[in-house]
N, C-alpha and C positions, 0 to 999 in steps of 0.2 A: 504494500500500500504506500502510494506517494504521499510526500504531507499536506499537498493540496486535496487530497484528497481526503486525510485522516482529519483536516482541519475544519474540511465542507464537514464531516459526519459530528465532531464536536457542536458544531454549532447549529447543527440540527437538532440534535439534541437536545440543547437549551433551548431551543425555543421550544420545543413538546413539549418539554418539563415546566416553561410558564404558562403554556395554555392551561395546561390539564391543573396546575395550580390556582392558574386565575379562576377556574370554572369549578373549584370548589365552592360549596355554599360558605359565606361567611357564618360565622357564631348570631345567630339572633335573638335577642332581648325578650323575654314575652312579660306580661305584665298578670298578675297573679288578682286574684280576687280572697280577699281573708272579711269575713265575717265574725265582727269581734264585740261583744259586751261593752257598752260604752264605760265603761270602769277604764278602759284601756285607750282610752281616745289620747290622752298626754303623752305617755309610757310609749304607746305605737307608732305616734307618730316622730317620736325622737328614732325608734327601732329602725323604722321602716330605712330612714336617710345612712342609716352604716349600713345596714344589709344590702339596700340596691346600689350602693358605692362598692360593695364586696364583690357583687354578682351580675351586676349591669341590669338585670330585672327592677322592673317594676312590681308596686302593689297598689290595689284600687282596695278601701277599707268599705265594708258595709255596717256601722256601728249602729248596735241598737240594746234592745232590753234581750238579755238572753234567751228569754220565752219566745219570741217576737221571730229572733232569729232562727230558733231549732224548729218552731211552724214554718215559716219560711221553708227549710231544708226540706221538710213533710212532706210542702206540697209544691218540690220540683226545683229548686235554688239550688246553684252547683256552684259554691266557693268552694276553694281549694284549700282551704283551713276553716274550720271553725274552732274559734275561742270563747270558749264560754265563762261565766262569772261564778258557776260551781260543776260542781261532779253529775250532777241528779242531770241534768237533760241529755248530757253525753252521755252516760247509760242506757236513756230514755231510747235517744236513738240509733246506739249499737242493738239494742232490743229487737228495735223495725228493723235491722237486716242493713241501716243507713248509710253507717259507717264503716270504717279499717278499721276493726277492733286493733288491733296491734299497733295505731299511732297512737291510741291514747294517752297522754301523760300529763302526768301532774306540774304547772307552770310557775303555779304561785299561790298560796294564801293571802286572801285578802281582807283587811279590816275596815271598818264600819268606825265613823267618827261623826262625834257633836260638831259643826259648825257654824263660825260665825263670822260678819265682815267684821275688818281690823277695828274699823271706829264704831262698832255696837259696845252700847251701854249695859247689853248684859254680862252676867255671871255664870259662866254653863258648865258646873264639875263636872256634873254625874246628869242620868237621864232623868233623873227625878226631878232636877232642877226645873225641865220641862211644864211642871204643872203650874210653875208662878205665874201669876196674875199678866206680868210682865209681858211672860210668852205668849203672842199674839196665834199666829202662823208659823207651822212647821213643814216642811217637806221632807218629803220620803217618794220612795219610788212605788211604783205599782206594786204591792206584796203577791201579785200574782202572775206579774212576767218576768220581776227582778228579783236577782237572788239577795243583793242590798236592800232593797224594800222587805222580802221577808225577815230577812235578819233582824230589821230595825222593829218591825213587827215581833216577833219570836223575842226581843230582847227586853220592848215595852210589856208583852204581856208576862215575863219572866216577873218585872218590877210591879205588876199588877198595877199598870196604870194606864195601859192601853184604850179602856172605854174611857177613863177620865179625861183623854188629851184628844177623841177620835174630833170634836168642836173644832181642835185648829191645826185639824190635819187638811196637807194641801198635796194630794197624790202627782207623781209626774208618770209618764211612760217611760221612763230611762232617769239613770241615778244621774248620768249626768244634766239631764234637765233639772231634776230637785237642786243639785250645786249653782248650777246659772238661777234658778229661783233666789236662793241667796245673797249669791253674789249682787244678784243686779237693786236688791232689797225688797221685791217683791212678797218675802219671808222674810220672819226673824232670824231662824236657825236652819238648815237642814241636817239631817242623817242621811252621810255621805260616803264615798268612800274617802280613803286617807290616801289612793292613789289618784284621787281629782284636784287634791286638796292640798297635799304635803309643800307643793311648789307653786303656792298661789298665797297672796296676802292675806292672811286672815287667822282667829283663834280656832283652835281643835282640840278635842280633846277623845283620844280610844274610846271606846265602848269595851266593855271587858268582853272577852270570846268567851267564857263560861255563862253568858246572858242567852247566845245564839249559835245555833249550829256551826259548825266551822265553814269558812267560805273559800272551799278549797279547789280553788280555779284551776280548772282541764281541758285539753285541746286534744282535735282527734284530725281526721282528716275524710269528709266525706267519699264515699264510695264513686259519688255521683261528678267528683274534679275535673275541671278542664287535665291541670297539670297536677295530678298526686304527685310529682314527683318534686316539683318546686314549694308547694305544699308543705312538705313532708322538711323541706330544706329550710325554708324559715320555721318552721314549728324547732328542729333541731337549735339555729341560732337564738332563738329568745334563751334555752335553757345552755348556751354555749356562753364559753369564755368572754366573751365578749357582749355578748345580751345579759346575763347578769346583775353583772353593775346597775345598768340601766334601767332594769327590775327591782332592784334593790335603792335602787334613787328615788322612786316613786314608791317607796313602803310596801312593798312587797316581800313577803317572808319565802328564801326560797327553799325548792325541796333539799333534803341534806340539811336545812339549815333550822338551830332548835328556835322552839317557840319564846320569844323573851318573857317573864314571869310579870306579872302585872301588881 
């Protein structure tokens, strides 16, 4: 072989080898759909901005009352995560056949707090405090789509004073609606979570977890996903090295981690 010759096949070559390179598919982006308890509205949206800088993916969030969301799933809603605000409706719908039993996992514990704006002239230890004359208007979430409205529920009737305060209850669909009731002054107090709240100007104070079932937020991954597999990928990052923190920023107890003594 002459080298004019060996030189023409080199360079044939190269250029095969850009075609067939050029005419690979590039990596493309898809954008995920997560259905999440608006307990999580703060928390997730800080998540979301490390995770799609890690992955180049997007997420489109559908926040609402956890009830709200798992009917939803029922009847035909295909996120690619669902986050719920306790255990009970992710069982509910591994039951129906709904879910990947085997994403299930435990993401965080959540607590329930007395809230007030900075400049309120009340006094708010304890939930008792609630029955003062003072207290005008309280919000809470719907005790039958939220798992924070039950709680707040479950914890008033623990202190036997639930019919006595039912006068200046002001229900919302979503806990974080009852927090914007607050905030904006519309209420005096809500019972909120401490994950709407912790990073926002105003007084709080725990609700003790021995008052209300434990609110032990689980995440699964429905059957019915565009992408299980992206899914499955952010559900791992919130409980990753890196989602953590940011779990734990927003007062969230995580798993592995003990319960602090009150």
């Amino acid at each position: 072989m002459n080298r004019k010759r060996f030189f023409a096949l080199v360079a044939g070559s190269v250029v095969t080898f850009s075609i067939v390179v050029g005419c690979q598919p590039a990596p493309t982006s898809v954008t995920i759909t997560v259905s999440a308890a608006s307990s999580l509205n703060d928390a997730f949206q800080e998540l979301a901005k490390q995770w799609e800088q890690d992955t180049g993916n997007k997420i489109a969030f559908n926040f609402g009352s956890t009830g709200q969301l798992a009917q939803q799933i029922e009847r035909g809603a295909s996120p690619d995560l669902f986050v719920a605000a306790d255990r009970k409706q992710i069982d509910l719908l591994d039951q129906k056949g709904l879910i990947q039993s085997d994403t299930k996992a435990l993401y965080g514990r959540g607590r329930l707090v007395i809230w007030t704006k900075q400049d309120s002239s009340l006094t708010l230890n304890s939930l008792k405090d609630l029955t003062q004359p003072e207290v005008k208007r309280i919000a809470i979430a719907n005790p039958d789509r939220a798992p924070y409205g039950m709680a707040a529920k479950q914890a008033l009737e623990s202190l036997g004073i639930w019919q006595a305060i039912q006068p200046k209850l002001v229900f919302s669909e979503t806990i974080q609606q009852a927090q914007q009731y607050a905030e904006t002054g519309n209420v005096d107090v809500a019972l909120t979570a401490l994950a709407l709240s912790i990073q926002k100007p105003g007084k709080w104070e725990l609700v003790p977890e021995d008052l209300h079932k434990p609110l032990d937020q689980t995440m699964a991954v429905p059957k019915s996903a565009k992408y299980p597999g992206q899914g499955k990928q952010f559900a791992a990052f919130i409980n990753s090295q890196k989602g953590r923190p940011t779990m734990q920023k927003y007062g969230f107890v995580l798993p592995g981690e003990p319960i602090a003594k009150q």
